[in-house]
N, C-alpha and C positions, 0 to 999 in steps of 0.2 A: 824832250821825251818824258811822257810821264811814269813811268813806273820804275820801283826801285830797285836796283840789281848792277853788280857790277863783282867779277874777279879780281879786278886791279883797277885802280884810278880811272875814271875817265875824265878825259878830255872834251871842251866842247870843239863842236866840228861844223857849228852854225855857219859859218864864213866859207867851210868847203865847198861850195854847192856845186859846183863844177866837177870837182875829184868823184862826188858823189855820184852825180849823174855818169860821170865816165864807167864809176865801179859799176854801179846797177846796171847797165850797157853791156860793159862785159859779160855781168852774171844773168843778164838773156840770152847773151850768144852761149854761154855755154847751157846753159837749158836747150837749146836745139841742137845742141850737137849729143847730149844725153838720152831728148825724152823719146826719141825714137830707136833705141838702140837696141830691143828686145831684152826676152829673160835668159838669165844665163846661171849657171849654177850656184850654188851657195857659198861658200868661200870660209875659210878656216879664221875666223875676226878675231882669234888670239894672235894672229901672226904683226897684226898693226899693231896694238899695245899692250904691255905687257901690265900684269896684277897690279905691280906695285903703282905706278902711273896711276890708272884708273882708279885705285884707293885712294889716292891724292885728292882725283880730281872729282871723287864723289864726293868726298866732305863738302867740297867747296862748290858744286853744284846743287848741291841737296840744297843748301843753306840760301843760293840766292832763287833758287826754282820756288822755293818752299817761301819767299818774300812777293815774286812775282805773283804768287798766289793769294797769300795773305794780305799783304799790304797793299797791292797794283789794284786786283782786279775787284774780289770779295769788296770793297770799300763803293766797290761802281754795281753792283749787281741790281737788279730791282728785287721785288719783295716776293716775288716768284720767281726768282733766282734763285734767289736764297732759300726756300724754300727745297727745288730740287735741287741743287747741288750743297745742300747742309749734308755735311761729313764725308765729303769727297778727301781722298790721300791721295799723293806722293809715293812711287819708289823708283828710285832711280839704281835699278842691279846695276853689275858693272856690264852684263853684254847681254842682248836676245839670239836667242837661236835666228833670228835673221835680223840683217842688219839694218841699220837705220829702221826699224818697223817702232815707233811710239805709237801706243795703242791705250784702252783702257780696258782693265778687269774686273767687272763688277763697279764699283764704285773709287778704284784704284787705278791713277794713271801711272801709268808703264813709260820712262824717259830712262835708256840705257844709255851708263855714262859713255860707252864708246862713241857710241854715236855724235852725242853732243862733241865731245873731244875732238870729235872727225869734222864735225861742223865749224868748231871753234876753230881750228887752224886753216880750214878752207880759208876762212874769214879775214885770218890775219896773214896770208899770202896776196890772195886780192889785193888788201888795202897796202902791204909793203912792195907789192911789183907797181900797182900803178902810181903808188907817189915818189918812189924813184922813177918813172918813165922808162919801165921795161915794157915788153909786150905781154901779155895776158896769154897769151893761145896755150903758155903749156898749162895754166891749171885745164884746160879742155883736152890737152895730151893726156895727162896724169889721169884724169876720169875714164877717159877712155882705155888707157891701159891698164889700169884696174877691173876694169870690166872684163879684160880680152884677154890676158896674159897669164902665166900662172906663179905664185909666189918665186919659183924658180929662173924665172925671167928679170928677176930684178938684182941687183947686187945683195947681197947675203942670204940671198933664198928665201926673203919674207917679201909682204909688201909692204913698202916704205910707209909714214906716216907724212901728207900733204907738204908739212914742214922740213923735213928732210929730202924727199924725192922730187923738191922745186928748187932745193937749193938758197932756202929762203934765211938768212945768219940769227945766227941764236940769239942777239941783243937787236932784235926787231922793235920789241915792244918797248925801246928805250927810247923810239921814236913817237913824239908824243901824236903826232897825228896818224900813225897807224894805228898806235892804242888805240885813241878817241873813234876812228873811225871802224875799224873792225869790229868794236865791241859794240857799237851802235847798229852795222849792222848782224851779230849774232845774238843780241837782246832781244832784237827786233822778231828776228826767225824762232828764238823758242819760246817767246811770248805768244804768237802765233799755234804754236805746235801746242801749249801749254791751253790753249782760250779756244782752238779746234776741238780737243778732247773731250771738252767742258762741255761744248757744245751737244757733242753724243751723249752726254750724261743729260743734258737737262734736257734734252728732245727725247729720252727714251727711247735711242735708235736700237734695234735687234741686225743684226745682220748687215752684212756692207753693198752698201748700192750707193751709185753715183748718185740720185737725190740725196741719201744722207750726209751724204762727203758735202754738197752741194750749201743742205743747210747748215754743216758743221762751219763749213768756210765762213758762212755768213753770219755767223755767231758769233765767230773771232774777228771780222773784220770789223762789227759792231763793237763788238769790247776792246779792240786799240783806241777804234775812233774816241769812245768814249775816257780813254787815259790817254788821247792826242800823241800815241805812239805809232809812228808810221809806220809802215811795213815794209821798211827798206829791204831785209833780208830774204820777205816771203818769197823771192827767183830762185836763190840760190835753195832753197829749201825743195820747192820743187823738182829742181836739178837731180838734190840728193836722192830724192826719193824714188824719180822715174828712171836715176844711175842703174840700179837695177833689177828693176823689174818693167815689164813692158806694159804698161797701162796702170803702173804704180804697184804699192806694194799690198798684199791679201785683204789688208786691212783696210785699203785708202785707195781703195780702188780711180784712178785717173785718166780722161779724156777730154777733147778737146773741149766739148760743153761744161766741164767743171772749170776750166780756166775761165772761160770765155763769158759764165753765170758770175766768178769773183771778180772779173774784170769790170763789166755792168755795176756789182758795186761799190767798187773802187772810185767807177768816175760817176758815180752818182751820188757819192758822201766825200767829194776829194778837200772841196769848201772847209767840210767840217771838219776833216784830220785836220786840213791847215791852221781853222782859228786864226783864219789873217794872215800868216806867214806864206808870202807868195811861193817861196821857194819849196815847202812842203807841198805846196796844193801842185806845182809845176810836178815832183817826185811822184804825188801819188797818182797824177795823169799820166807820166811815162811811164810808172810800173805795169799799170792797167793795160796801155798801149801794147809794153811788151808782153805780156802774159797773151795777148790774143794774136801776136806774130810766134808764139811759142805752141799754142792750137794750134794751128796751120803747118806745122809741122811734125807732131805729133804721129799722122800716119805716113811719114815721110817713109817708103821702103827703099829707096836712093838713099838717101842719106843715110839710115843702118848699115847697109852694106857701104857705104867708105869708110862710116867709123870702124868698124869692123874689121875690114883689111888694112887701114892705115894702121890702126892702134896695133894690131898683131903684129905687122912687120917692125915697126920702129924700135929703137934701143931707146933706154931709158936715160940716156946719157942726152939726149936731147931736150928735155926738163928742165937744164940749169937755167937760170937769168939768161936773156939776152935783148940786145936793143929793138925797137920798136921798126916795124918793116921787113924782120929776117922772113925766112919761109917757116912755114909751118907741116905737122904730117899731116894736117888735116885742111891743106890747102882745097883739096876739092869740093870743099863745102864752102868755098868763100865764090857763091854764083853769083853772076851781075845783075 
């Protein structure tokens, strides 16, 4: 992968291809059990991390966002790139009035560290349940009760943080291939988020419409290609976004023709993210594939109402680790 960015050490993960493909697997099914789930109220996001946290982890976001930019992308730009996006900034607050929303202001992109935070341990649950060979369904429980439950429903009357409320051990990342492989794919996702943004700046978009979101996507899917960074984490990304709000968030407004337009060019540039490596060009044809089984469900009104009443009824003590084959609350969404 080409662009430089890393919180800790990474690992190569070239040899996983299989673990990967299973992760990315996962984080389509949980994109369908998300992107249909409606809008629902706005939710108190001081409750998930607290000041001091988020201080932490803005130093250290600021710093590798702030390289993804300089060193990753600006070095690939063309000369009307560069042009409109000369003196574009960085801020990464610690939180937005609504969550997960990255947006830009002016010539200012807006990346709240909550969010990423939120992202970044999605990430490193994923990659530590499926390389121990647990089942996946609770990070889709966890979203779901997030969505549907209220801080009081969880143990200590907040909402847990993805790492705590999966039950995932605090020397995770001492596992060198969850490292390698989590942070692969959440470089991946806010590279993405980061090269989307850019997009709106240098098209000059006013106002949010599904073609803009449309050419914003294609603008970032041109500047991975072009630093041969895959987009292993853009599912999961999506997920977050359509967690909640119903057709995405104000800003980034989402449907199934916006998947389904990134998907087309996914598998119509897959050759080129690879540069030869089979196993990249296989990845970025499965993401594409899933992204348009992810459409397709989209206006699932069935499937809202199970997440819905599953996620409401369930305790959250059903989250921990478990082996591969238990049941799940969200069995009714596993159709033949």
């Amino acid at each position: 992968m080409g662009l430089p960015y890393a919180e800790r050490p990474v690992s190569s993960v070239k040899s996983a291809g299989a673990v990967v493909m299973a992760l990315i697997q996962a984080a389509l099914c949980l994109v369908l059990v998300t992107a249909a789930t409606g809008r629902a109220a706005e939710r108190d996001k001081s409750e998930i991390y607290d000041t001091p946290t988020l201080r932490e982890w803005q130093a250290r976001y600021t710093r590798s966002m702030s390289r993804i930019l300089t060193e990753g992308f600006v070095p690939v730009f063309s000369s009307e790139e560069q042009r409109t996006l000369s003196g574009i900034t960085l801020d990464l607050p610690l939180r937005d009035e609504v969550f997960l929303n990255f947006h830009t202001e002016e010539r200012t992109i807006v990346v709240p560290v909550e969010a990423l935070r939120w992202l970044d341990e999605i990430y490193i649950a994923y990659a530590w349940l499926v390389l121990n060979n647990f089942q996946l369904e609770p990070i889709e429980e966890y979203v779901a009760m997030l969505k549907h439950k209220k801080p009081e429903d969880f143990p200590g009357r907040v909402y847990p943080t993805p790492l705590r409320a999966l039950g995932i051990p605090a020397n995770a990342l001492n596992d060198t291939r969850v490292d390698g492989l989590s942070l692969r794919l959440f470089n991946s996702a806010r590279a993405f988020i980061l090269a989307h943004e850019l997009g709106h700046v240098h098209r000059g978009h006013r106002g949010s419409t599904i073609p803009n979101e449309e050419e914003a996507d294609r603008f970032a899917v041109e500047l991975m290609r072009r630093t041969a960074t895959v987009p292993m984490g853009v599912a999961l990304y999506f997920q977050a976004t359509a967690l909640w709000f119903q057709g995405g968030p104000p800003t980034h407004p989402l449907n199934a023709r916006r998947l389904r337009t990134m998907s087309g060019k996914l598998a119509a540039t897959a050759r080129e993210f690879g540069r030869g490596d089979a196993e990249d060009v296989t990845r970025i044809r499965f993401i594409g594939r899933g992204l348009d089984q992810v459409a397709d469900y989209l206006d699932d009104a069935e499937l809202q109402r199970c997440v819905t009443v599953s996620a409401s009824k369930a305790s959250p003590r059903v989250l921990a680790p478990r082996p591969r084959g238990a049941a799940s609350i969200l069995d009714c969404l596993r159709r033949p």
